[in-house]
N, C-alpha and C positions, 0 to 999 in steps of 0.2 A: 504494500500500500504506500509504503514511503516512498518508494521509485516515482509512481503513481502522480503522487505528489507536486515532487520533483521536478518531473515531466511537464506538469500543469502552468506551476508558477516557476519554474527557474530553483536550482540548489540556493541563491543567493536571496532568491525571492523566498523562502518557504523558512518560516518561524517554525522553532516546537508548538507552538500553539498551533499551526495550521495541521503542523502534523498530531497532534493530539486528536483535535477535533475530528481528520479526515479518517482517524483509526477509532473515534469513540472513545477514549480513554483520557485521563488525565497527562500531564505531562508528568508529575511524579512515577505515573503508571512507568511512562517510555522510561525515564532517566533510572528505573530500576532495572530495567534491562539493560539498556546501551549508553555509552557516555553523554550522546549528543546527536546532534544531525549527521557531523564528520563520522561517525559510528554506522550510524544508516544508510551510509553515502558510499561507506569502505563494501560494508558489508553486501551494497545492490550490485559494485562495480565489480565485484571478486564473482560473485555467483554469476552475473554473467561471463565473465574473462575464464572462470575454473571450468562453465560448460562449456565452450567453444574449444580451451585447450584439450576437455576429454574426448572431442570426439577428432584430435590430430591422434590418440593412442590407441583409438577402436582398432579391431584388426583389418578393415578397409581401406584405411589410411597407413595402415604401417607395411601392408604386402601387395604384391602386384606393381605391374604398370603403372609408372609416377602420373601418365593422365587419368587412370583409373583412381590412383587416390587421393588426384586432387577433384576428380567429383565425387568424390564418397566425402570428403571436407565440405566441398559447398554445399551439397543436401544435409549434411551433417547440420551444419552453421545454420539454414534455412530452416532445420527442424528445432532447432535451437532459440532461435531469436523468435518464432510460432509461438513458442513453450514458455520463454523468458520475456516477449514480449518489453511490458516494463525495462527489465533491467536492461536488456540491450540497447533499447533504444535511449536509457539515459548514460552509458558506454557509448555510445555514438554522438552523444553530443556535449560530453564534459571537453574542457579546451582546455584543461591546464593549470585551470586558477587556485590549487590548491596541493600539498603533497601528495594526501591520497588520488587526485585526479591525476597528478603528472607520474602517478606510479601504475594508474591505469593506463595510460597513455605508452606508458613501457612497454607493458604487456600487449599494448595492440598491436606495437610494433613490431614486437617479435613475435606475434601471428601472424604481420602481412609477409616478415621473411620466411616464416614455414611456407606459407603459399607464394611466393618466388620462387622459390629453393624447387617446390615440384614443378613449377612454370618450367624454369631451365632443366629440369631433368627431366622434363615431357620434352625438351627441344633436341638435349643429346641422344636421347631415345628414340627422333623421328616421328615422332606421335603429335608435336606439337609445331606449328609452324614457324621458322627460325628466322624469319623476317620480323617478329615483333618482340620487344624490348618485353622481361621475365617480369620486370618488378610494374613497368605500365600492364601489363596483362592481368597479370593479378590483381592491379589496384581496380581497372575497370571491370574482373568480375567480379569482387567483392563490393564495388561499387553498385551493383547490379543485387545481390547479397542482401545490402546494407540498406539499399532504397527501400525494402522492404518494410523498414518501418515505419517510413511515410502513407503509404494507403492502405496496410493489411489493417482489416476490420474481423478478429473473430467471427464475427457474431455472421458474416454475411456467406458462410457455408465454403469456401475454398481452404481448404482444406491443406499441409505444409507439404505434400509428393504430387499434388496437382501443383503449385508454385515453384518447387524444385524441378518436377519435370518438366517442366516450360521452362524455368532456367536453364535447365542443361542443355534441351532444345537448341533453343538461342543460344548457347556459349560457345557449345560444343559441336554443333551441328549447322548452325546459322538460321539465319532469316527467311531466304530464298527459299522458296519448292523447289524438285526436283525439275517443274516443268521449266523454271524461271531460271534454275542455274544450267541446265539443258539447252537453252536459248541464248543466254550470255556467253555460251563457248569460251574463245579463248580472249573473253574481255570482264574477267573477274570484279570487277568496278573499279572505281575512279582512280 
């Protein structure tokens, strides 16, 4: 609920009282549990950062084909950010203004280099095409990822392997039908 919060009015914007109120309890109640807001704020950024690193150690991610397990990370991430909703989306928008934020901010970075790292070994592999830069690649599918938290609405029935698979669709397969890239022969686009 604090993520929730958060998300609403801003980490800077949101008193214990708003967070009291928004959980029904007193502030005593919270301050019995956690130190503070920085408490709440640790504690949303880590559950989201600890789910996304568990699923770089699933066995989908750790065997096979480096393009195989970097789409087993992005439906991973996709199922993730579904489930965590909140938390991710307030992991996607801390900028640094604080320790706890600048040590999330670590941790996402050394997520984006797990997914380079399989970019470029999907490239020595052949699997992946080596006219594009590992770490731009990654940024724009995680980009794609990460947009997710701008319009996914629970409530409106799509479901996180219907979104994944349409991600991967598009990532890994592209845009074009088959009629469409059949027609474009040997003028790949611009």
């Amino acid at each position: 609920m604090a993520a929730r919060v958060f998300n609403e009015r801003g980490y800077d914007g949101t008193s214990m009282e708003d967070l009291a109120r928004a959980l029904g309890v007193t502030k005593s109640a919270i301050y019995h549990h956690v130190s503070g807001k920085t408490e709440l704020l640790r504690q949303s950024l880590e559950l989201a950062m600890d789910a996304l690193f568990a699923v770089t150690r699933e066995e989908g991610a750790t065997t096979g084909p480096a393009i195989d397990r970097l789409e087993h990370v992005m439906r991973g991430s996709v199922r993730v950010l579904v489930e965590e909703l909140p938390h991710v989306t307030l992991l996607l928008r801390v900028r640094g203004n604080t320790e706890v934020e600048k040590r999330a901010l670590e941790r996402r970075r050394r997520f984006d280099h797990l997914i380079a790292d399989l970019v470029r070994e999907g490239v020595v592999d052949g699997d992946i095409r080596d006219d594009v830069d590992p770490a731009v690649a990654s940024r724009l599918l995680f980009g794609m990822v990460n947009s997710i938290v701008e319009w996914y609405k629970p409530d409106r029935g799509l479901g996180c392997e219907e979104i994944a698979d349409t991600l991967a669709r598009i990532a890994f397969e592209g845009m074009r039908s088959s009629r469409t890239r059949n027609e474009a022969g040997d003028h790949p686009g611009p």
